[in-house]
C-alpha positions as CSV (number, residue, x, y, z in Angstrom):
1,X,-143.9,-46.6,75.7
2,X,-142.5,-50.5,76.7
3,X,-139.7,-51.6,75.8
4,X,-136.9,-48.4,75.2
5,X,-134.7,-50.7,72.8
6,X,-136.8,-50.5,70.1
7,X,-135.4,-50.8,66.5
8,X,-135.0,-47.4,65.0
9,X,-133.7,-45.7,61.4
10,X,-131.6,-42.8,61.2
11,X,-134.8,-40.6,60.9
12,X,-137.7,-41.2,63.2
13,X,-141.2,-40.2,61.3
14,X,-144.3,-39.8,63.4
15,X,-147.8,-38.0,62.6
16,X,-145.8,-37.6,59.3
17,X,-143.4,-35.2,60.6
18,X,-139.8,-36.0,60.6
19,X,-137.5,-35.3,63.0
20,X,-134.7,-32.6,62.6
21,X,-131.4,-34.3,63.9
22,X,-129.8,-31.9,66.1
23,X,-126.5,-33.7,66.8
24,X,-125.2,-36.8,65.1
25,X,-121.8,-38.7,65.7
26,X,-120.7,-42.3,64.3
27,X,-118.7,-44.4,67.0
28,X,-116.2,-45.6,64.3
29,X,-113.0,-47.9,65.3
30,X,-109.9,-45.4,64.8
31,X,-107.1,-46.2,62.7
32,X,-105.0,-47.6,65.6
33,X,-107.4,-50.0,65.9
34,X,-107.3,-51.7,62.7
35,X,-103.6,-53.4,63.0
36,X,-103.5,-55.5,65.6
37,X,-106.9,-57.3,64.7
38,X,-105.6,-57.6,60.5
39,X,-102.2,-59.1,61.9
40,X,-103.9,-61.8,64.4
41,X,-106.1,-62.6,61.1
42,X,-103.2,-62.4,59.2
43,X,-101.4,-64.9,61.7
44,X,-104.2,-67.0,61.8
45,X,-104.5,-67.4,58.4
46,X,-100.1,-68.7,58.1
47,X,-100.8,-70.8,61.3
48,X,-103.5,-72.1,58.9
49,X,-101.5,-72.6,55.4
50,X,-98.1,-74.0,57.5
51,X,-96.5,-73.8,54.2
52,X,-98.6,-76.1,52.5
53,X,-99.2,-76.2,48.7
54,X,-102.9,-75.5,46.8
55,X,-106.1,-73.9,48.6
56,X,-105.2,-74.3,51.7
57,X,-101.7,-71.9,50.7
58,X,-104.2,-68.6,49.7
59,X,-107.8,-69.3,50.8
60,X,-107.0,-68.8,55.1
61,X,-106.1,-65.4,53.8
62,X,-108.7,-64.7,51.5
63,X,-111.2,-65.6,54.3
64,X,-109.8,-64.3,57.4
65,X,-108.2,-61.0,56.6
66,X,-111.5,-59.6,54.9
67,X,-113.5,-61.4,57.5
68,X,-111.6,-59.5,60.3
69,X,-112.1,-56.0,58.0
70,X,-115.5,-56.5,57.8
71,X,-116.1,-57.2,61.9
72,X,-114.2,-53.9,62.1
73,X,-116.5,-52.1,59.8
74,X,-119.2,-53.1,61.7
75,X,-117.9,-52.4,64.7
76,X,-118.2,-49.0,63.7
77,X,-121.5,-48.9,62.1
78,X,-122.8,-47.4,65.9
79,X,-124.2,-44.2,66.0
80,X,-125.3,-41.5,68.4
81,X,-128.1,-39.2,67.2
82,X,-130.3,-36.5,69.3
83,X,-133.6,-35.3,67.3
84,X,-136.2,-33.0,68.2
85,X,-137.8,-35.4,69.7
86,X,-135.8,-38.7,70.0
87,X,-132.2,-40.3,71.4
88,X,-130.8,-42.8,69.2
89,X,-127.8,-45.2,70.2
90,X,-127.2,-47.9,68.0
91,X,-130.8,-49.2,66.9
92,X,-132.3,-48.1,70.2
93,X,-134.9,-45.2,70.0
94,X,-136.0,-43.4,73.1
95,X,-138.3,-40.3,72.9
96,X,-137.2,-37.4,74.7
97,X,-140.5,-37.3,76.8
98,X,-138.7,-39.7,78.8
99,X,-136.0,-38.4,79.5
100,X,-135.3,-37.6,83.0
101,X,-131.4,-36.8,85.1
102,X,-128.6,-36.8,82.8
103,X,-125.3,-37.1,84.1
104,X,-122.2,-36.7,82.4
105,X,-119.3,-40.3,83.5
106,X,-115.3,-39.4,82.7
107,X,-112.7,-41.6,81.6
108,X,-112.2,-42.0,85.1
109,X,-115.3,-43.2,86.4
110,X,-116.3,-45.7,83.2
111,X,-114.7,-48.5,85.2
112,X,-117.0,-48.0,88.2
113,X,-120.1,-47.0,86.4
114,X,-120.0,-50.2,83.9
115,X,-119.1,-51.7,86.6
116,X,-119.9,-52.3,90.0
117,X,-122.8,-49.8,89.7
118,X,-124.2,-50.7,86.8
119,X,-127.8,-52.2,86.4
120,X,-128.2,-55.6,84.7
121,X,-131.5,-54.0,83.1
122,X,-130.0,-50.9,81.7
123,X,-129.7,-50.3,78.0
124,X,-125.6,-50.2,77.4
125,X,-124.0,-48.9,73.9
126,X,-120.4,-48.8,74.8
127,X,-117.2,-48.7,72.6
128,X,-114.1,-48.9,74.5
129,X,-112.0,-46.9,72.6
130,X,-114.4,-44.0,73.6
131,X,-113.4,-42.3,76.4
132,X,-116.5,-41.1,78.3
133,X,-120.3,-42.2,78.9
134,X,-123.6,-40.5,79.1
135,X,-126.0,-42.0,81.5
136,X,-129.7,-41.5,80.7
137,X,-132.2,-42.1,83.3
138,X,-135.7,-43.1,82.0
139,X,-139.0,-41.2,83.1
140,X,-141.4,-43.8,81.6
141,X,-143.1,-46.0,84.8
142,X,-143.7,-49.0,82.0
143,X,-140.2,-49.4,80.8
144,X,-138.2,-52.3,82.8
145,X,-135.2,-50.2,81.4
146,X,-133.9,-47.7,84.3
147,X,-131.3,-45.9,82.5
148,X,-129.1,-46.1,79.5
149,X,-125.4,-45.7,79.1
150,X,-124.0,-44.9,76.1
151,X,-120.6,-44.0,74.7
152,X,-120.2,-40.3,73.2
153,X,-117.4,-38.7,72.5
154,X,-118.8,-35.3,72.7
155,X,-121.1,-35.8,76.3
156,X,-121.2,-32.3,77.4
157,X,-122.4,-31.3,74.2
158,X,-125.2,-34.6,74.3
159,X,-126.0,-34.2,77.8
160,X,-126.7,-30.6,77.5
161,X,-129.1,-31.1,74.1
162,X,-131.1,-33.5,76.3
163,X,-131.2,-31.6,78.7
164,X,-132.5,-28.3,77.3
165,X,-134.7,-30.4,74.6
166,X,-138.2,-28.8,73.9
167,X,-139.5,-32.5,74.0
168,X,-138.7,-33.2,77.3
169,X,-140.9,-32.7,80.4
């Protein structure tokens, strides 16, 4: 297989066949996320004009503000997707044949497991204002990848679709 963090679309085709998705969820920024970030723009941009006349009174605001809207946006542009036959986080496609233990990290042990414990060669898709993880460890003896974290914020339901998928081994 090589390299696990391969660039994928939202549908994986193979021998012609597409996959069925079989769980889908976007890792969108929630609504109290959007404020603070529009204000600091929005500051930014007066600390910018400091009352002075012309461009430089309208165009920090015209810049910034949509700037900062659009970094949000694609912020939340991540998705998770499980196939028949292949995981999807963020552009990263992994086929199900290689999936191997699947375990299921709370709010309560993100800290530790992105942490301290955490492999500088492992594939990480994390949002923080997503409470839990799913750690994926890989199968494939050719992939420098060990495992991959990702944010979900359904992980039972992920975990137990990888788990039970007619693709793995």
């Amino acid at each position: 297989m090589g390299d696990s963090a391969s660039a994928a679309g939202a549908q994986v085709e193979r021998a012609g066949q597409t996959d069925r998705k079989r769980y889908s969820e976007r890792l969108y920024v929630p609504w109290w996320g959007w404020p603070l970030p529009l204000l600091a723009a929005g500051l930014l941009a007066a600390e910018i004009h400091m009352g002075y006349p012309g461009v430089r009174a309208w165009l920090p605001y015209l810049i910034l503000v949509p700037l900062m809207a659009a970094w949000l946006l694609t912020l939340s542009r991540s998705r998770v997707a499980v196939t028949d036959r292949h995981l999807l986080a963020g552009k990263a496609n992994l086929p199900l044949e290689f999936v191997g233990e699947v375990e299921v990290v709370g709010k309560e042990g993100k800290r530790k497991a992105l942490g301290p414990e955490l492999d500088p060669a492992a594939f990480v898709l994390h949002r923080g204002w997503v409470g839990p993880i799913v750690r994926v460890h890989l199968t494939d003896p050719e992939d420098p990848t060990p495992y991959w974290v990702f944010s979900t914020r359904k992980p039972e339901t992920v975990a137990e679709l990888l788990r039970n998928s007619p693709a793995a081994p």
